[in-house]
C-alpha positions as CSV (number, residue, x, y, z in Angstrom):
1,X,0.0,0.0,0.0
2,X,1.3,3.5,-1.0
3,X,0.6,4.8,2.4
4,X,2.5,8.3,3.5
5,X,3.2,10.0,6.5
6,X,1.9,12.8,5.8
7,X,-1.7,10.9,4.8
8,X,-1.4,9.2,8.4
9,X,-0.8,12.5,10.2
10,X,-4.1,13.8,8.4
11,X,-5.6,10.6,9.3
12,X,-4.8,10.9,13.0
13,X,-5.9,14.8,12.9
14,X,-9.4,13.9,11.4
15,X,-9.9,11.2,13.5
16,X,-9.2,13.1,16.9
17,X,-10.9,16.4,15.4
18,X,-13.9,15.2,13.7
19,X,-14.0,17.2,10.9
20,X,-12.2,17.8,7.9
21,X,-11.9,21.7,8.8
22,X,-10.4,21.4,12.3
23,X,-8.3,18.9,11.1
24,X,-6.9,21.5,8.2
25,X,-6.8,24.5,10.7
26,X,-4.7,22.2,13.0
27,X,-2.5,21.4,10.5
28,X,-2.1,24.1,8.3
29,X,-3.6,23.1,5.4
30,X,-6.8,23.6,3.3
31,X,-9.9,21.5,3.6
32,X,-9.4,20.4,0.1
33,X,-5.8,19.1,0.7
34,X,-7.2,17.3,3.9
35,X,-9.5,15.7,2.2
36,X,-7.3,14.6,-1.2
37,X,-4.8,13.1,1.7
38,X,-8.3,10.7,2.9
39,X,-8.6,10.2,-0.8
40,X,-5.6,9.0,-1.2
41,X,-5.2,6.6,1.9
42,X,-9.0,5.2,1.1
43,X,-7.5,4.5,-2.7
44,X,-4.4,2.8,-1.3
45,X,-6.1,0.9,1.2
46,X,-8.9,-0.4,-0.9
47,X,-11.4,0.6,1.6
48,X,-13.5,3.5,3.3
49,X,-12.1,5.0,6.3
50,X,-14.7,7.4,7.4
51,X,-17.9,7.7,7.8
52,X,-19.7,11.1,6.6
53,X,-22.5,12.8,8.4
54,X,-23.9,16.3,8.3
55,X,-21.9,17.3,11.8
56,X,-18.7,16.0,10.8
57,X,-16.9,12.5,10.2
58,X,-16.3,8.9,12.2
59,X,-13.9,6.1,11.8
60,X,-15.3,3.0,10.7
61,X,-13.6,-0.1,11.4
62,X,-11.3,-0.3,9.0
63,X,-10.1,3.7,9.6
64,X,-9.6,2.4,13.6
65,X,-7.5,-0.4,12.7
66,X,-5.5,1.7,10.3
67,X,-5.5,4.5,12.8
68,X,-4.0,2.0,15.3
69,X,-1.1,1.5,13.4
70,X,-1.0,5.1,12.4
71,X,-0.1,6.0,15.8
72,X,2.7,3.5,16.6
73,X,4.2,4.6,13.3
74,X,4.3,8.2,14.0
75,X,5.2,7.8,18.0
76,X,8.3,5.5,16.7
77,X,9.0,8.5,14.6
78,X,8.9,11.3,17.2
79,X,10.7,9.5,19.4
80,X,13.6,8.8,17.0
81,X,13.6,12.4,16.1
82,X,14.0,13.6,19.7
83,X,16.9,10.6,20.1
84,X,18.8,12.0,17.5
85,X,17.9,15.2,18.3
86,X,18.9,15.1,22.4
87,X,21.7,12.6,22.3
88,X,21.1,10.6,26.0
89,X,19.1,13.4,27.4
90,X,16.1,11.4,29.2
91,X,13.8,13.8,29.9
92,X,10.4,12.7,28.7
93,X,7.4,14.4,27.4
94,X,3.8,13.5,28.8
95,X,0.8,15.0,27.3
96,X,-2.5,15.3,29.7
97,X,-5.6,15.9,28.2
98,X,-8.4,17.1,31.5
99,X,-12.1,18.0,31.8
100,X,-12.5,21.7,32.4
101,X,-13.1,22.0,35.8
102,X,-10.3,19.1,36.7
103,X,-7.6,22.6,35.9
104,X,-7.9,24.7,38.5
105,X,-7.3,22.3,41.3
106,X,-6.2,18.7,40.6
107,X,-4.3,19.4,37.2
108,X,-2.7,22.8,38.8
109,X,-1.7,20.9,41.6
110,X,-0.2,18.0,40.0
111,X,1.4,20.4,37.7
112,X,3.2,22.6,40.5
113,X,4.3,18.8,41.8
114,X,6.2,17.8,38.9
115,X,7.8,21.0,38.3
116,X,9.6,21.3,42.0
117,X,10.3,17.1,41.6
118,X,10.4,16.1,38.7
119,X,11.3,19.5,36.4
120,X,13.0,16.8,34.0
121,X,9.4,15.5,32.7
122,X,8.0,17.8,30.5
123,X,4.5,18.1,30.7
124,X,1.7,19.7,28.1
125,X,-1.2,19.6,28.9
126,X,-4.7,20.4,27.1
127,X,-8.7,21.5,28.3
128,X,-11.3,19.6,26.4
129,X,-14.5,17.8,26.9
130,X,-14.7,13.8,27.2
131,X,-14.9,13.3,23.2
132,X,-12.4,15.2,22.0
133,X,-9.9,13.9,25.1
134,X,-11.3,10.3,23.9
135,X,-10.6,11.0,20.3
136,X,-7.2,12.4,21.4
137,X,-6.1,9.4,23.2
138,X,-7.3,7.0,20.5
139,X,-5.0,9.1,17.8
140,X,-2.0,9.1,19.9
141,X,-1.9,12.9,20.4
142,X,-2.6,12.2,24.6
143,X,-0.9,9.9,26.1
144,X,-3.2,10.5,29.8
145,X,-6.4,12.2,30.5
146,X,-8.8,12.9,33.1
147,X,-12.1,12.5,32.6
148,X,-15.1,12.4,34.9
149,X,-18.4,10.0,34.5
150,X,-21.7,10.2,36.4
151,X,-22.8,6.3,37.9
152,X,-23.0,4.0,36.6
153,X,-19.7,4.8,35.4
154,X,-19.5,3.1,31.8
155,X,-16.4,3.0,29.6
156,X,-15.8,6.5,27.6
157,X,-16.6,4.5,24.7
158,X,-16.7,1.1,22.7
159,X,-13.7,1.1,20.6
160,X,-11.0,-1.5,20.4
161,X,-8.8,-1.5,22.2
162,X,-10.9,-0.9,25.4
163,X,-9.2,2.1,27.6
164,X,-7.7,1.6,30.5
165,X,-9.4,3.7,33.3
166,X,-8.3,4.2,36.8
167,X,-10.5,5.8,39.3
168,X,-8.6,8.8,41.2
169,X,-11.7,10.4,43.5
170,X,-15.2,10.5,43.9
171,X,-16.4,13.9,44.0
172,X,-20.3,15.4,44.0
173,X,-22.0,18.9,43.1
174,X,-22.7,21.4,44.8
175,X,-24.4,24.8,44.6
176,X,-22.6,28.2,44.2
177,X,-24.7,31.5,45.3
178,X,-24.7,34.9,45.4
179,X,-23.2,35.8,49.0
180,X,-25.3,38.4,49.9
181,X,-28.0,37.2,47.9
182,X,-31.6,35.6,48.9
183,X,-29.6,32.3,50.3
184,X,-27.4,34.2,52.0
185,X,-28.3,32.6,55.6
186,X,-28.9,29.2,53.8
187,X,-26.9,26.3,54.2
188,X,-28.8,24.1,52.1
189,X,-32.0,24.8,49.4
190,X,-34.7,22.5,48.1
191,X,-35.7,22.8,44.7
192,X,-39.1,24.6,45.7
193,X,-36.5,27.7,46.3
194,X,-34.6,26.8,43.6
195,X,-38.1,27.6,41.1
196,X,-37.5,30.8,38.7
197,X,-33.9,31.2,40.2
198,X,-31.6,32.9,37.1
199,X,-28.6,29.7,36.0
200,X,-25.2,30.4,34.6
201,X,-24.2,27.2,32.3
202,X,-22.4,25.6,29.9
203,X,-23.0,26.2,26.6
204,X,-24.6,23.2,25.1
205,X,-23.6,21.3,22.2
206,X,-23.6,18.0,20.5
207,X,-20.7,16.5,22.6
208,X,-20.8,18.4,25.4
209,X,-23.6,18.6,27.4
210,X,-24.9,21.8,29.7
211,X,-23.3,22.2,32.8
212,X,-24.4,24.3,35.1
213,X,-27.9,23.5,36.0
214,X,-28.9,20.9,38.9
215,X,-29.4,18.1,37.2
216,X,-33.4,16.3,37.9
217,X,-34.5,19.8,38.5
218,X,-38.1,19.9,38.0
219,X,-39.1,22.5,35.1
220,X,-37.0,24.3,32.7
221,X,-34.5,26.1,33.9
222,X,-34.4,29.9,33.6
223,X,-30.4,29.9,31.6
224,X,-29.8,33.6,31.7
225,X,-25.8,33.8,31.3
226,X,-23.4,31.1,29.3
227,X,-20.0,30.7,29.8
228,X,-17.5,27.6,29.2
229,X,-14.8,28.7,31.9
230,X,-16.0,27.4,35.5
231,X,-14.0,30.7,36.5
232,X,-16.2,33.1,34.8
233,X,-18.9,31.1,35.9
234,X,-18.3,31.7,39.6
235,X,-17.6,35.2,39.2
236,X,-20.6,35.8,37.7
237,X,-22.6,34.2,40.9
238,X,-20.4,36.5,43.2
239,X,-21.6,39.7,41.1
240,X,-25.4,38.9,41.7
241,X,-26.1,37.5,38.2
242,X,-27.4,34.0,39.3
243,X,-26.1,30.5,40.3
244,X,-24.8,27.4,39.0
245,X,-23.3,23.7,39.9
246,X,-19.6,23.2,40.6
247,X,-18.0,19.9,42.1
248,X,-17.0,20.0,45.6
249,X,-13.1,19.8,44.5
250,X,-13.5,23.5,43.5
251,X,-13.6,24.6,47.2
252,X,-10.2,26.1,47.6
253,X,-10.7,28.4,44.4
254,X,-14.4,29.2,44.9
255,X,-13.9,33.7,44.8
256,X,-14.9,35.7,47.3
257,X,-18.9,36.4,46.8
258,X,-19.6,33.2,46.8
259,X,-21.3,30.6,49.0
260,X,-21.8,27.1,48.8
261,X,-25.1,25.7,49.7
262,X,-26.4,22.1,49.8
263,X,-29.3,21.1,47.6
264,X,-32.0,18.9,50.2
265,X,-34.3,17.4,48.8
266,X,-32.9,15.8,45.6
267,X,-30.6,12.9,44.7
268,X,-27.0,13.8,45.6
269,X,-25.0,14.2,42.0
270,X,-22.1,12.0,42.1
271,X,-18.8,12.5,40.1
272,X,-16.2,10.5,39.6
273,X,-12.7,11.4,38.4
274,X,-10.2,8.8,36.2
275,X,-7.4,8.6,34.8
276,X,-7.6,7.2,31.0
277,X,-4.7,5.7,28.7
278,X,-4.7,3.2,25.9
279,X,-3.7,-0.2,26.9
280,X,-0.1,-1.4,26.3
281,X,3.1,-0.1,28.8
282,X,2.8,3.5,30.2
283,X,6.7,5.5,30.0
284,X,8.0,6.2,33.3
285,X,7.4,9.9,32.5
286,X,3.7,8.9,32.2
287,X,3.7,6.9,35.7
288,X,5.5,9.6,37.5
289,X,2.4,11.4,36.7
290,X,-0.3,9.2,37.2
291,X,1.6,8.7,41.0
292,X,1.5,12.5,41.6
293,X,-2.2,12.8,40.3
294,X,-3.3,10.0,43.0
295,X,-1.1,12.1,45.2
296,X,-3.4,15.1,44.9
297,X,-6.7,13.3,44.4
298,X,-6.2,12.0,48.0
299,X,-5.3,15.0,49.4
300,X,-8.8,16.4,47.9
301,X,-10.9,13.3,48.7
302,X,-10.0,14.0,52.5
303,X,-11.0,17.9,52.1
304,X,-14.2,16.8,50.8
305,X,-15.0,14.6,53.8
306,X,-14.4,17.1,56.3
């Protein structure tokens, strides 16, 4: 098969992007390049590799398996490059991939770690929700990531290989308020009180669910501010313009303006918190990490049960 790098970088970019147009921006080329490069793999493998839909593209099976091979290829290639490049220097790249609100805590944490211990382990590190961090691990572009599940806790998704996921910490939501607001005195609400409040969520979309609403509420929601960044999120509450969810780890970074309140009177929201890899031996750059990431998660798990 005439098969080129440069097709199976495209390939891995499509496949982790899902679309023919992130996958050019990424790379630097036009749309039309992008797709002559699928062309020209699905000509020289005989078979299709994606699927088309109106919101973008999938791997069929074929494209996985291909894929699978696409990223030991190009991994064996990077890391002769930075062999010949670096002579015996050992220092080793990891590349994390984390759920929004996993940053400000867990990830900075971790982060702050490694660099007084371990400054030789060079970490990257990159926001994103579950798909795209699942995508990114599949094409090889992540080597970790974090990702949190509601019970009962199923795998990130179907593929073959199956991931391998390790649980770090069980966290749960709670609600953020206005301090001087009407639950100023409260420290828990039912969702009677909770009827015509003003939310500040999450931006919905097709892989990335809302966030920001209590989840069960009865009624529709009154959404009146969106914003991605749990940050902005929480200084919104503290300026009076409504409330929203945030998991318990957020504690420590929650600004001033804000208080936390229980909800009463419906089913507690459970989180859990993984770590996710592809099967196969992690580097020791890569279980340095994961160690100092348990690290951390313990250190939170006992905050949250005082």
């Amino acid at each position: 098969m005439d098969i080129t790098l440069v097709g199976l970088r495209v390939l891995r970019e499509v496949a982790e992007r899902g679309t023919f147009t992130a996958a050019a921006r990424t790379l630097g080329y036009t749309q039309s390049a992008v797709s002559r490069q699928v062309a020209a793999l699905e000509q020289a493998t005989g078979t299709r590799l994606f699927d088309r839909y109106p919101g973008g593209v999938r791997l069929t099976v074929a494209g996985r398996a291909l894929l699978r091979h696409a990223v030991t290829v190009l991994d064996a290639l990077d890391a002769a490059t930075r062999e010949l490049g670096r002579g015996e220097d050992d220092s080793g790249p990891v590349r994390l991939g984390f759920f929004p609100a996993a940053g400000a805590v867990l990830v900075a944490r971790a982060l702050a770690t490694m660099c007084r211990q371990y400054s030789h382990i060079r970490v990257t590190t990159r926001e994103g929700a579950t798909p795209s961090l699942v995508r990114g691990l599949r094409a090889g572009t992540l080597d970790l990531a974090l990702l949190t599940s509601r019970p009962p806790h199923r795998l990130p998704d179907t593929d073959d290989p199956s991931l391998l996921v390790e649980p770090l910490l069980d966290d749960h939501l709670v609600l953020a308020v206005p301090a001087h607001g009407r639950f100023a005195d409260h420290d828990g609400v039912t969702a009677a009180d909770l009827v015509g409040e003003k939310w500040i969520a999450g931006p919905a979309a097709a892989d990335e669910p809302s966030l920001g609403v209590w989840p069960g509420l009865p009624g529709r929601p009154r959404v009146h501010h969106t914003a991605r960044d749990w940050s902005t999120k929480l200084h919104l509450v503290a300026a009076g313009a409504g409330i929203t969810t945030v998991p318990a780890t957020l504690r420590s970074v929650i600004p001033a303006g804000v208080r936390i309140v229980r909800v009463e009177d419906l089913p507690e929201e459970r989180r859990r918190i993984s770590v996710v890899r592809l099967p196969g031996p992690a580097t020791a750059p890569m279980r340095v990490l994961v160690h100092t990431l348990r690290h951390h998660a313990s250190d939170l798990a006992e905050q949250n049960r005082e």
